[in-house]
N, C-alpha and C positions, 0 to 999 in steps of 0.2 A: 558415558555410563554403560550399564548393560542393554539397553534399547538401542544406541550407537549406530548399529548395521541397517533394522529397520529405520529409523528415522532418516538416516543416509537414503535408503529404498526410497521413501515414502517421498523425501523431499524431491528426487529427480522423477518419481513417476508424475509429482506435481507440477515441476518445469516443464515437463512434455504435455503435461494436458493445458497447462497456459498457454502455449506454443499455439494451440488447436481456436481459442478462440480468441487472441489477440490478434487484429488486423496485423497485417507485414509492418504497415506505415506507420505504427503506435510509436510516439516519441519514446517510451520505455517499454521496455520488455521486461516483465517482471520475474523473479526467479526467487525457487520454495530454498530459502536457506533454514541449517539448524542453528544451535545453540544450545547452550545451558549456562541457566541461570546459579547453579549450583556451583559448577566449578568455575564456570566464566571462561569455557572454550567456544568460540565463533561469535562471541557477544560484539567484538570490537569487528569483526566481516559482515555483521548485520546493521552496525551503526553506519560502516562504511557505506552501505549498499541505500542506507533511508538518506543520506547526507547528499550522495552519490543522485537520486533520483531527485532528490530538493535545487541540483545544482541545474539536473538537465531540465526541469516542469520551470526552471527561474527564465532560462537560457533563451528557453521559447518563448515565455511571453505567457506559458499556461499557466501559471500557478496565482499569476496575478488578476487573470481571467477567472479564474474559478474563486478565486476570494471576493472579485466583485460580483458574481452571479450571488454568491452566499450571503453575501451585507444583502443585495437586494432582496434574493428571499425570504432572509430573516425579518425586513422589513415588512414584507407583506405577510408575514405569518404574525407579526405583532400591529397590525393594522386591521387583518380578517378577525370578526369578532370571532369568536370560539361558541361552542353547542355548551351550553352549561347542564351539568353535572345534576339528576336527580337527587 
């Protein structure tokens, strides 16, 4: 649409600033893509790109890892009683 060029801008100046604080050795490397929901251009380079990261966090061993960190925390977040509400 008419935003197009800025968003194009905005997204690589945000790939470079991810650059800055992602370790080298980070199994993904994250990158600002666009889209629009309107016309439905770059929709299917952004499903590629979540599919794309879900293959590499599987591949490692991390995604499995981080779901059992989450079961357990959830656990202990339903175990800590809670501060009740005046």
């Amino acid at each position: 649409g008419e935003n197009a060029i800025e968003c194009a801008r905005a997204a690589r100046e945000l790939t470079d600033a991810m650059k800055l604080i992602q370790p080298p050795e980070a199994l993904w490397q994250p990158a600002a893509l666009t889209c629009s929901g309107l016309s439905g251009e770059g929709v299917e380079q952004v499903w590629a790109q979540v599919m794309r990261h879900r293959e590499v966090m599987e591949a490692a061993g991390e995604r499995a890892s981080r779901r059992s960190r989450q079961r357990v925390d959830w656990m202990w977040s339903m175990a800590t009683p809670r501060a009740m509400a005046p």
